[in-house]
Backbone as a printed PyTorch tensor [residue, N CA C, xyz], in Angstrom:
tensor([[[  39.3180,  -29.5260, -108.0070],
         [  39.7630,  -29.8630, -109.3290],
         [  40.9220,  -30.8410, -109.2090]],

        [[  40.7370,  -32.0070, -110.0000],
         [  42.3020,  -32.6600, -109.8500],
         [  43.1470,  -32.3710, -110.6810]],

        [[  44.2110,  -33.3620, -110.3420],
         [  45.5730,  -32.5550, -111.1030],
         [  45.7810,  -32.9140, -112.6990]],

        [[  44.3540,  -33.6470, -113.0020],
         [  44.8350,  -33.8940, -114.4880],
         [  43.7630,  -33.4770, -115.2460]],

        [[  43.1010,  -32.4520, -114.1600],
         [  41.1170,  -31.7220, -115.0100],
         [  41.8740,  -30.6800, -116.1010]],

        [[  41.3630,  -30.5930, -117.1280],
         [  41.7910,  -29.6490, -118.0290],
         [  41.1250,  -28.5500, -118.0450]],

        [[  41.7620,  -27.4420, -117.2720],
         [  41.4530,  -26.0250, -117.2560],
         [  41.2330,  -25.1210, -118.7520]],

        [[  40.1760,  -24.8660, -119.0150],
         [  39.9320,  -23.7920, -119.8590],
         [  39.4940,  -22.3880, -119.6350]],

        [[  39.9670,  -22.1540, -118.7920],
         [  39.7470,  -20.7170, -117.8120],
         [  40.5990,  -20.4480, -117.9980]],

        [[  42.3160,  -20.7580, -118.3690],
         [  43.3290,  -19.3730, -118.1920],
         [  44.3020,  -20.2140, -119.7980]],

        [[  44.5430,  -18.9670, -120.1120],
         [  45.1330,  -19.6880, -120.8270],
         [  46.6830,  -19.6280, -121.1030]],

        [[  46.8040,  -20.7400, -122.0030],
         [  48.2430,  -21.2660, -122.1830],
         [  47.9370,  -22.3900, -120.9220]],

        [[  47.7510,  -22.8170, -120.2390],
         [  47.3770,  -23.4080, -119.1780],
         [  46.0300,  -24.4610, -119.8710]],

        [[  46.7580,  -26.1410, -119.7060],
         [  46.4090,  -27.0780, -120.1080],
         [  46.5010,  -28.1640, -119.0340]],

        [[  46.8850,  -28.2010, -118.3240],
         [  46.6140,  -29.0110, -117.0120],
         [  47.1830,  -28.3740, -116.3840]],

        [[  46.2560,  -28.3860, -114.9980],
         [  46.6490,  -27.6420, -113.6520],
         [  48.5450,  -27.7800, -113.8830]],

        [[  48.9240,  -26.5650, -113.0680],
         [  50.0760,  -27.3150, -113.0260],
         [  50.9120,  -26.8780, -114.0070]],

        [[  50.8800,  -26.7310, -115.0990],
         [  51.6470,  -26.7860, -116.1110],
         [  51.5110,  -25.2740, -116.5970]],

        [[  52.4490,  -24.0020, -116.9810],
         [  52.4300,  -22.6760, -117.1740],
         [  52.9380,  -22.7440, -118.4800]],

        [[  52.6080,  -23.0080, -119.7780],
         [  53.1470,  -22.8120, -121.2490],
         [  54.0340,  -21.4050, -121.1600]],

        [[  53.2810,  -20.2150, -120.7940],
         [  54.0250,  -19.0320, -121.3220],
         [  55.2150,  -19.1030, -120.6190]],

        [[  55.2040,  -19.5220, -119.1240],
         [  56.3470,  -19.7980, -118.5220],
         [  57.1700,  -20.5750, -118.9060]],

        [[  56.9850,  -22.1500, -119.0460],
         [  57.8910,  -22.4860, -119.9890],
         [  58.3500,  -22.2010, -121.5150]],

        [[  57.8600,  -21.3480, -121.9040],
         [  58.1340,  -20.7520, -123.5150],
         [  58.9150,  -19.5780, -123.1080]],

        [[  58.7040,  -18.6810, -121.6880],
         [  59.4910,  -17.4060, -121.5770],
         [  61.1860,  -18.0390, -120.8150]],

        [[  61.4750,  -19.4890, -120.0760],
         [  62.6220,  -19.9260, -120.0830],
         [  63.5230,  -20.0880, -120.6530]],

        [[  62.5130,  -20.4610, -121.9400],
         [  63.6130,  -21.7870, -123.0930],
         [  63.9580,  -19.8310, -123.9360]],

        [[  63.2760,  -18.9440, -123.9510],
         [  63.5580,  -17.8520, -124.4090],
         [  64.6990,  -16.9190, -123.6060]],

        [[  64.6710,  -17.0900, -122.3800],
         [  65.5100,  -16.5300, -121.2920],
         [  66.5700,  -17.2050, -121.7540]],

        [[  66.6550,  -18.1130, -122.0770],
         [  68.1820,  -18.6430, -122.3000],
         [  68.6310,  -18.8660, -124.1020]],

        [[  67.8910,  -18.3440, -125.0410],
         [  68.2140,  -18.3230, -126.0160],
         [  69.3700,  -16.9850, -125.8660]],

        [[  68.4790,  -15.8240, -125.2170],
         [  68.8470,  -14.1480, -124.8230],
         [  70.1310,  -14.4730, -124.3180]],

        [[  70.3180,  -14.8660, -123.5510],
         [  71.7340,  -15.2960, -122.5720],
         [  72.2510,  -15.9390, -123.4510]],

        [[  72.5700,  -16.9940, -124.1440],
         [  73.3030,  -17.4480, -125.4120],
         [  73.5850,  -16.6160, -125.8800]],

        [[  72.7820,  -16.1980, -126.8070],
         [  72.9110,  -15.1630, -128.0320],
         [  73.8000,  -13.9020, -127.6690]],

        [[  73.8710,  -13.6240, -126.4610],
         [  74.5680,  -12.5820, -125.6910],
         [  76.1800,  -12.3160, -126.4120]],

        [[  76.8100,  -13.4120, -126.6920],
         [  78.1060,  -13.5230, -126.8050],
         [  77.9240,  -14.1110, -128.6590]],

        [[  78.6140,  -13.1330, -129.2850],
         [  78.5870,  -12.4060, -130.5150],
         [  78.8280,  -14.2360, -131.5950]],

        [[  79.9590,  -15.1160, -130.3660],
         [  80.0340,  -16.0180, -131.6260],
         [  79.1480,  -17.1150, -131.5290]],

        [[  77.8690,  -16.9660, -130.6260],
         [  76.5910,  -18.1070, -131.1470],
         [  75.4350,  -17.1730, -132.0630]],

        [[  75.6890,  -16.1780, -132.4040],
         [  74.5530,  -15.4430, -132.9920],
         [  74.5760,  -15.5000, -134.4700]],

        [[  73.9510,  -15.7340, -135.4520],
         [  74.0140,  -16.1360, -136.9240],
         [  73.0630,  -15.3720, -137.4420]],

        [[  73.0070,  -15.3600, -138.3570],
         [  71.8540,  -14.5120, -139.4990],
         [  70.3110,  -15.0350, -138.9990]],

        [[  70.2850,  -16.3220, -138.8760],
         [  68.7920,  -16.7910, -138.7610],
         [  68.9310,  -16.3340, -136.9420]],

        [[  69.2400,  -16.1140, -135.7370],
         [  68.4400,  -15.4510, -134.4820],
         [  68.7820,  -13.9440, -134.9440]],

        [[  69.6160,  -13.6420, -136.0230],
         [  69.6350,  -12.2500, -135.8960],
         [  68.0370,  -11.7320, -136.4070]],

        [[  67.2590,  -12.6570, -137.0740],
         [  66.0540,  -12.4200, -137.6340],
         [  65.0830,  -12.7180, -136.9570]],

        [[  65.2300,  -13.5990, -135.8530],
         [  64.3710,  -14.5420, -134.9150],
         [  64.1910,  -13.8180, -133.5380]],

        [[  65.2450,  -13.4060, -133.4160],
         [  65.1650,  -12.2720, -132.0130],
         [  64.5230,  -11.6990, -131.9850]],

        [[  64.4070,  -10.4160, -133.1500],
         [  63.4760,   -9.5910, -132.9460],
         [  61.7240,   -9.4660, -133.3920]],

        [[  61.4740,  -10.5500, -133.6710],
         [  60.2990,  -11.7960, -133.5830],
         [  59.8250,  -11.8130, -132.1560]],

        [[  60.5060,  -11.8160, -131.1930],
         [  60.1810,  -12.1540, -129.4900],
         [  58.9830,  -11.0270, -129.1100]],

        [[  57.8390,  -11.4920, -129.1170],
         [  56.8070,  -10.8210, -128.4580],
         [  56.9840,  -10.0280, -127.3740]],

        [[  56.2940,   -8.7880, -127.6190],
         [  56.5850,   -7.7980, -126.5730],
         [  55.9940,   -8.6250, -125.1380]],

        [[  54.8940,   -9.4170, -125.1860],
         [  54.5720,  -10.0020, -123.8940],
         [  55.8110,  -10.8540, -123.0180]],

        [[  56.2180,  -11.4500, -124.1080],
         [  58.1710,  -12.0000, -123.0200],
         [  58.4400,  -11.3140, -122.5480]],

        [[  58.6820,   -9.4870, -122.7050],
         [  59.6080,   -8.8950, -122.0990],
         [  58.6370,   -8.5870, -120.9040]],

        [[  57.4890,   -8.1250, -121.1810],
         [  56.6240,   -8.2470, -119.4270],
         [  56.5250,   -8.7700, -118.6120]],

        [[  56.2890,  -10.1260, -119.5150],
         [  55.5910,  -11.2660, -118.8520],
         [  54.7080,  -11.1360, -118.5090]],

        [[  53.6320,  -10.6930, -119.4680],
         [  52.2100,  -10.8380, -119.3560],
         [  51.4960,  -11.3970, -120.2900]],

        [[  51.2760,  -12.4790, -120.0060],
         [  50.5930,  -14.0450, -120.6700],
         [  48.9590,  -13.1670, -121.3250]],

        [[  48.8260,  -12.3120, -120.9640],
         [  47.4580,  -11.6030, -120.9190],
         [  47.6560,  -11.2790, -122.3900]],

        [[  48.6590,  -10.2870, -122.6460],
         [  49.0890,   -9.7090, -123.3110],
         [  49.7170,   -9.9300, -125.1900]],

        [[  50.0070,  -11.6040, -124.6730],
         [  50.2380,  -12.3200, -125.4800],
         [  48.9830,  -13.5990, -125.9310]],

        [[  48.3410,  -12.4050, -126.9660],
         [  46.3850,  -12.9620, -127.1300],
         [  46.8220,  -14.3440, -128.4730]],

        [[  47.7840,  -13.2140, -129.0370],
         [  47.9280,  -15.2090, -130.3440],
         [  48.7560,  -16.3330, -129.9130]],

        [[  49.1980,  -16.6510, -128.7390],
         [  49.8020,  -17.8640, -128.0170],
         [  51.2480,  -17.4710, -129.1570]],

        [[  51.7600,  -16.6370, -129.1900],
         [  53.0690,  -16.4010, -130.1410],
         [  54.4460,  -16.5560, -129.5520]],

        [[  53.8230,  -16.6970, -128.3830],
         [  55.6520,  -16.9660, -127.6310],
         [  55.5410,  -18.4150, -127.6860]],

        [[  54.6340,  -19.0910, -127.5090],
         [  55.0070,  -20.4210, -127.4390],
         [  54.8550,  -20.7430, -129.0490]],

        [[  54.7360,  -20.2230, -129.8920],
         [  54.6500,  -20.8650, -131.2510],
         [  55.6580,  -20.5220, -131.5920]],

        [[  56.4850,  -19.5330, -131.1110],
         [  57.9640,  -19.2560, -132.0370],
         [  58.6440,  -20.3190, -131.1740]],

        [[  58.7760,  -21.0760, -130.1320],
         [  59.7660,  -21.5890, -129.2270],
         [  59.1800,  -22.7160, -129.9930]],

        [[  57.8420,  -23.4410, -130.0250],
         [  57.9120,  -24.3650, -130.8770],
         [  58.4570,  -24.7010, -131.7740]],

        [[  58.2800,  -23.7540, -132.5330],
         [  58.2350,  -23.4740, -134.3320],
         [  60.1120,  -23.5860, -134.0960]],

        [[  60.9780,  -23.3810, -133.7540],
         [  62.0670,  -23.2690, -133.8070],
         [  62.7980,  -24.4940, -132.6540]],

        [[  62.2310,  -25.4910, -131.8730],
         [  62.6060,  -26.6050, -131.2680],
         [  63.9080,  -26.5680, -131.8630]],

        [[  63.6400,  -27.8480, -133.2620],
         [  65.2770,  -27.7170, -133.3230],
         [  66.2860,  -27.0600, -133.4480]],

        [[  66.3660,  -25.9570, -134.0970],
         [  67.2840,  -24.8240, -133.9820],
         [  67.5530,  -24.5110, -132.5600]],

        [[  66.8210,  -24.7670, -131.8630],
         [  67.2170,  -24.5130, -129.9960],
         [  68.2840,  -25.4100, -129.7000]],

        [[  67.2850,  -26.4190, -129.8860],
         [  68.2440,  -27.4470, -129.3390],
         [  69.4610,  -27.5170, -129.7480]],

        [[  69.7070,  -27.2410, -130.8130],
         [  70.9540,  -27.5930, -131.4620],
         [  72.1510,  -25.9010, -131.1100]],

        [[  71.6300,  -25.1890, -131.0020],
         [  71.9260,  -23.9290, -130.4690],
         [  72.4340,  -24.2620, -128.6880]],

        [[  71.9250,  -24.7680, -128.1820],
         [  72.1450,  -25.1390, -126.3630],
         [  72.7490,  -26.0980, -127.0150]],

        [[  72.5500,  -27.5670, -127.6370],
         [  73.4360,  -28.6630, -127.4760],
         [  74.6800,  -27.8550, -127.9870]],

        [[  75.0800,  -26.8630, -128.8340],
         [  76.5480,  -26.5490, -129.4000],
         [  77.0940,  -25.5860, -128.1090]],

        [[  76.3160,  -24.9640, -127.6530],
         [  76.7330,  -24.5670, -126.3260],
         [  77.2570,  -24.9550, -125.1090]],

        [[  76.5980,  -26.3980, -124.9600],
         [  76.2400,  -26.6860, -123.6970],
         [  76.0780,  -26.0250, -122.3350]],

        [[  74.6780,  -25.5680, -123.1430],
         [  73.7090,  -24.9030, -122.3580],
         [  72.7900,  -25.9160, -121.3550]],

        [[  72.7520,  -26.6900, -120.8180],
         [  71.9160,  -27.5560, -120.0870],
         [  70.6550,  -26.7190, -119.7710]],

        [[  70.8020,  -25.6510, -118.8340],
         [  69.7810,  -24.9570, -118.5060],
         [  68.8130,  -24.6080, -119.9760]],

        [[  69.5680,  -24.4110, -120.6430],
         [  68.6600,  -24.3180, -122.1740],
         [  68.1470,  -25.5380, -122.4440]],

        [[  68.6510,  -26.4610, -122.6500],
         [  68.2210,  -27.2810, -123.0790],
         [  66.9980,  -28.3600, -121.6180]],

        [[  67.2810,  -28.2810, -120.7290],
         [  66.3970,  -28.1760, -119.8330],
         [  64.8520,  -27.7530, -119.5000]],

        [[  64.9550,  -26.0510, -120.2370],
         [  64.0390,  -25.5780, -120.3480],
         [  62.8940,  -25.3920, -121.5910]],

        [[  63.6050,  -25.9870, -122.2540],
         [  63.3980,  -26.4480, -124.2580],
         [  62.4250,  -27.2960, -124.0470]],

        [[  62.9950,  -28.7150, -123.2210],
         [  62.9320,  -30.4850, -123.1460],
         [  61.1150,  -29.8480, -122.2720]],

        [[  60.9370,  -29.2020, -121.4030],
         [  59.7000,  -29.0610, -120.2740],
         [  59.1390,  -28.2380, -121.2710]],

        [[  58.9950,  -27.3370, -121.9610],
         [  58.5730,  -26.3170, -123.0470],
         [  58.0420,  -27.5240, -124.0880]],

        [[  58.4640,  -28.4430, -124.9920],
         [  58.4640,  -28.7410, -125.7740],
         [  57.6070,  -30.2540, -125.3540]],

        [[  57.8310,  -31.0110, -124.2380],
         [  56.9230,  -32.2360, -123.4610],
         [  55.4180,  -32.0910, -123.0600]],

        [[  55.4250,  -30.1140, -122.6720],
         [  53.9890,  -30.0520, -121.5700],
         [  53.4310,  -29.4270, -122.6750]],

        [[  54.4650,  -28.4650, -123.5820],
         [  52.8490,  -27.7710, -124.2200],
         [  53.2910,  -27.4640, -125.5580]],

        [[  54.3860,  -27.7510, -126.3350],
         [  53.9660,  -27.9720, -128.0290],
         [  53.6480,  -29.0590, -128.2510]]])
């Protein structure tokens, strides 16, 4: 298979190579770690957090059958970004920028 055949055998997985749930469970790993410290947390992740698919906390892509981890990390791009850019979170925003290029 080459590296640009489009796999429809596993999913979240759109070219070899590229792990959506993985990059959707990063840019989420570091929302968690933000949000940690009481003065980046606001009314809208206090509502958004607990939204986070039980499959994030496994990490079982299996598990997560409506592609919902990567549609909330989509669905909320800018609010990320702007959440890591007020932080300067790099690693957030790092993991947003590869989340948001390969697979929303």
């Amino acid at each position: 298979m080459s590296t640009n055949e489009i796999r429809i055998d596993e999913r979240y997985v759109s070219f070899t190579n590229i792990d959506c749930f993985e990059n959707a469970c990063l840019a989420i790993d570091r929302l968690l770690a933000v949000t940690k410290e009481a003065e980046h947390v606001n009314l809208y992740w206090e509502k958004v957090i607990p939204t986070i698919p039980k499959a994030y906390y496994n990490r079982d892509v299996k598990a997560d059958k409506k592609e919902a981890l990567l549609y909330l990390v989509c669905s909320n791009v800018f609010y990320l970004e702007e959440l890591f850019e007020n932080t300067d979170d790099e690693a957030g925003l790092d993991a947003l920028r590869r989340c948001e290029l390969e697979c929303c």
